[in-house]
C-alpha positions in Angstrom: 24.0 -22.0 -10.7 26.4 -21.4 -7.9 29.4 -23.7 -7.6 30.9 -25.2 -4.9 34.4 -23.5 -5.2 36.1 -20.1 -3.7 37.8 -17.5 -6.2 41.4 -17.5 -5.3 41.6 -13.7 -5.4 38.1 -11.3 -5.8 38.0 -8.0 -6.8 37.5 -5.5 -4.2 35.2 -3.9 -6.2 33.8 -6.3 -8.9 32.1 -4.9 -11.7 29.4 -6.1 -14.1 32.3 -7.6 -16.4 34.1 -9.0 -13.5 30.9 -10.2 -12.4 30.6 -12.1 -15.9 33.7 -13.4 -16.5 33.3 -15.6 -13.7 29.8 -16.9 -14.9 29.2 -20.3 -15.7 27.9 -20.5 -19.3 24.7 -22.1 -20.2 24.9 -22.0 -23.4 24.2 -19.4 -26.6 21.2 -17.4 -24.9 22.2 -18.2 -21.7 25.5 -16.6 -21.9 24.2 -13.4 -24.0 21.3 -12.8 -22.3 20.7 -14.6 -18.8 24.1 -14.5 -17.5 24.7 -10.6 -19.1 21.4 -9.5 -16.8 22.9 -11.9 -13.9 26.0 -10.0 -14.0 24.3 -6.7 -13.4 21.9 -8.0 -11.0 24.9 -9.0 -9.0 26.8 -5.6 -8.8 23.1 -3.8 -7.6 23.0 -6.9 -4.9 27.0 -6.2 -3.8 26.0 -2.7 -3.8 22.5 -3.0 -1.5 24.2 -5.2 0.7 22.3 -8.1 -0.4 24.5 -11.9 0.0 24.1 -14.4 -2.7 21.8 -16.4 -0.4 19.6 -13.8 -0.5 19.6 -14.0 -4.6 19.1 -17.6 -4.0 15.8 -17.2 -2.3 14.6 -14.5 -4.9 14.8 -16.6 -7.6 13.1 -19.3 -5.5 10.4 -17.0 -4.7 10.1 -15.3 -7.9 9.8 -18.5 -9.8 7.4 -20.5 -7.6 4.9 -17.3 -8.1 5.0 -17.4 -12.0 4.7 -20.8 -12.0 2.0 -20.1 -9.9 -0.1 -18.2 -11.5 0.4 -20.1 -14.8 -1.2 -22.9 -13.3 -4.3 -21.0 -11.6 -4.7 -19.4 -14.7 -4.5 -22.6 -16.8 -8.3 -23.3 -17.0 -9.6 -19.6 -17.4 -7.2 -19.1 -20.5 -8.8 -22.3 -22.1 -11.8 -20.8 -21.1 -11.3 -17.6 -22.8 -12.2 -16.0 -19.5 -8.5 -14.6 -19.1 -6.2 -12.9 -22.0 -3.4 -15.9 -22.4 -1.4 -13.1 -23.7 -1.3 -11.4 -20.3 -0.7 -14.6 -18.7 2.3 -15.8 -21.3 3.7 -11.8 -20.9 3.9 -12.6 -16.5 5.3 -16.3 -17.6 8.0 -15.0 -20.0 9.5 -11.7 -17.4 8.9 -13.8 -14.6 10.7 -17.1 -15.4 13.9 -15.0 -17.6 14.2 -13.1 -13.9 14.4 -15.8 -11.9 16.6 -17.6 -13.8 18.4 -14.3 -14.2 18.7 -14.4 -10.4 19.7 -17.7 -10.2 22.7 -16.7 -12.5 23.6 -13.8 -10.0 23.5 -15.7 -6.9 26.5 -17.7 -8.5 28.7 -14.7 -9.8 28.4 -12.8 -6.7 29.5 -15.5 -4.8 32.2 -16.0 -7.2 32.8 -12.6 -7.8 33.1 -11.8 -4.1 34.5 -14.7 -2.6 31.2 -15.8 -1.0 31.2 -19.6 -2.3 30.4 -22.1 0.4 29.0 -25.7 0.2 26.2 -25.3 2.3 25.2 -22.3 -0.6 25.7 -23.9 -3.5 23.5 -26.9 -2.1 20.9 -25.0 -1.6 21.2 -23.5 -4.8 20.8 -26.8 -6.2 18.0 -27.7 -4.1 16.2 -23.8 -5.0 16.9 -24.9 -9.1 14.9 -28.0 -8.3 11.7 -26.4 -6.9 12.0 -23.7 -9.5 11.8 -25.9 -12.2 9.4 -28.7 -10.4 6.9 -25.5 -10.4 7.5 -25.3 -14.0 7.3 -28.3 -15.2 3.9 -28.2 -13.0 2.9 -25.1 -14.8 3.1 -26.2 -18.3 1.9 -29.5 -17.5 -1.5 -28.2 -16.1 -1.5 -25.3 -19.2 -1.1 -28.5 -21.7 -4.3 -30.5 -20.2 -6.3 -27.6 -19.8 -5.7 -27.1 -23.6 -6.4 -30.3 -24.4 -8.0 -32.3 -22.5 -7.1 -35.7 -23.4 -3.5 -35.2 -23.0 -2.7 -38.4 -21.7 -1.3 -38.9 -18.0 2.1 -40.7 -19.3 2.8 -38.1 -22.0 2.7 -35.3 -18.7 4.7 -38.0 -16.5 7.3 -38.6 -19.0 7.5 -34.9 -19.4 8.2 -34.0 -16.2 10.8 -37.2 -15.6 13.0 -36.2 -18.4 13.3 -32.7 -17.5 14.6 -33.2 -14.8 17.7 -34.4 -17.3 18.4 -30.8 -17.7 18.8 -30.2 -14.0 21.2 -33.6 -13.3 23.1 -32.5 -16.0 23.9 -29.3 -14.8 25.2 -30.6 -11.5 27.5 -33.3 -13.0 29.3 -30.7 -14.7 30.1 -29.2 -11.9 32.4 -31.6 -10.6 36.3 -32.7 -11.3 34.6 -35.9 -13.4 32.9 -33.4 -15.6 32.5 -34.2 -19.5 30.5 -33.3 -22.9 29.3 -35.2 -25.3 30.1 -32.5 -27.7 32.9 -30.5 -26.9 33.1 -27.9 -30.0 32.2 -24.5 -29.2 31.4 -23.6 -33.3 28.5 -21.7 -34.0 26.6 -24.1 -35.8 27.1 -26.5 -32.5 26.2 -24.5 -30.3 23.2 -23.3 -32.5 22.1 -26.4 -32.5 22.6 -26.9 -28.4 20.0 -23.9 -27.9 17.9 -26.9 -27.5 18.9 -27.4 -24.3 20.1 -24.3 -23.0 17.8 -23.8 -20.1 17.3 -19.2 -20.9 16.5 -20.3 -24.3 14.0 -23.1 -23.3 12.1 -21.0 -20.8 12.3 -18.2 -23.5 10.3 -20.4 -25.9 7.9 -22.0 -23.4 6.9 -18.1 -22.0 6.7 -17.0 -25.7 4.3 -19.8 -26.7 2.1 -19.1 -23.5 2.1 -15.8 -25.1 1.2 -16.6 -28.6 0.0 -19.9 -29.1 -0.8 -21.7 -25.5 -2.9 -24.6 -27.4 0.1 -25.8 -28.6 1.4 -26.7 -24.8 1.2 -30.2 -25.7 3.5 -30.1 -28.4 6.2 -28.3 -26.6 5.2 -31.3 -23.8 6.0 -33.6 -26.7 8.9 -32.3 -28.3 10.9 -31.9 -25.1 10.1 -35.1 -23.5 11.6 -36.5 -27.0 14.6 -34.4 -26.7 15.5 -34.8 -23.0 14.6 -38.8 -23.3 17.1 -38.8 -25.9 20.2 -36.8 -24.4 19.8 -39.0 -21.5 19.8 -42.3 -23.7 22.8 -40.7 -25.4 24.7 -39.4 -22.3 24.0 -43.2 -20.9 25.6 -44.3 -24.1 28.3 -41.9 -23.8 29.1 -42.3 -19.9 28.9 -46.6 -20.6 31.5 -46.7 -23.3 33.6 -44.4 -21.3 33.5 -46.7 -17.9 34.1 -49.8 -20.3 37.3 -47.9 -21.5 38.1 -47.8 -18.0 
């Protein structure tokens, strides 16, 4: 996700470690995988000519269509008319590029002096639609599994994801703070749960594998994203009260 900040001095010519050192984390997968691809996404964009706007809109574009066709699909892989595999295969490349993409758009403009407000609020506003689509998308694959999902299981679901995303924007700022600031293995292990690469990971793999268990993943992550944001309440309240 872009920030809103310029790089004092950018290389002239970054390179894919340049590129990365100025990434944004994530967390465990994010960092290894998503923001490792990002990096090199970002030195073929520098090198095509392409602005991190551009990225921007590709990830948008990218991850509106796999959402997409999840959600067309939805009813024909109940059905057994369609191979879920193939359809959990398009959900796992698609969504892993676009958020790939969306880590790009943030080291180039980094990377290359690019930052501008204006960019990194529609970056924000690119990350909403992106993962409005896929919250859609697994919504419609977990009542076309089962049926009698009930409507406030989906609402809650898609409510409390969009935790992750509000999250992600308050660390951005000069007030920024964790919960949890260790950076041990067994901590940050443990925070896979909500590192977004390693969430979409899962959710493609299980379209892949095991789509009738949609509603669980539904159920498990409305838990956990109901909870961090009764904690980071919790967290944020004592804090203020400290003054």
């Amino acid at each position: 996700m872009r920030t809103f900040s310029r790089p004092a001095e950018p290389a002239a010519h970054p390179t894919a470690a340049d590129y990365y050192a100025v990434n944004r984390g994530g967390g465990l997968f994010s960092e290894a995988i998503s923001q490792r691809i990002g990096s090199r996404i970002a030195v073929l964009a520098r090198r095509h000519g392409l602005s991190p706007t551009a990225l921007t809109i590709l990830n948008l574009g990218l991850g509106l269509l796999t959402a997409f066709v999840v959600i067309a699909a939805a009813g024909p892989v109940a059905d057994e008319r369609i191979p879920g595999t193939l359809i959990g295969l398009i959900a796992l490349a698609g969504w892993q590029l676009a958020y790939a993409l969306d880590c790009a758009d943030g080291q180039l403009a980094r990377g290359t002096g690019q930052s501008t407000a204006a960019g990194g609020r529609l970056d924000v506003l690119c990350d909403v639609a992106v993962q409005s689509a896929l919250v859609a998308a697994l919504s419609t694959t977990a009542k076309a599994q089962e049926p009698d999902t009930p409507a406030w299981l989906l609402s809650a679901f898609a409510a409390t994801w969009m935790v992750n995303l509000v999250t992600s924007v308050m660390q951005q700022g000069t007030q920024a703070s964790s919960m949890v600031t260790s950076r041990s293995p067994t901590v940050r292990a443990v925070k896979l749960i909500r590192d977004y690469g390693a969430v979409i990971a899962l959710a493609g793999l299980l379209l892949v594998v095991a789509p009738q268990f949609a509603v669980w993943f539904v159920a498990v992550f409305t838990l956990v994203n109901g909870g961090f944001l009764a904690a980071s309440i919790a967290f944020t309240g004592r804090s203020a009260l400290r003054g």
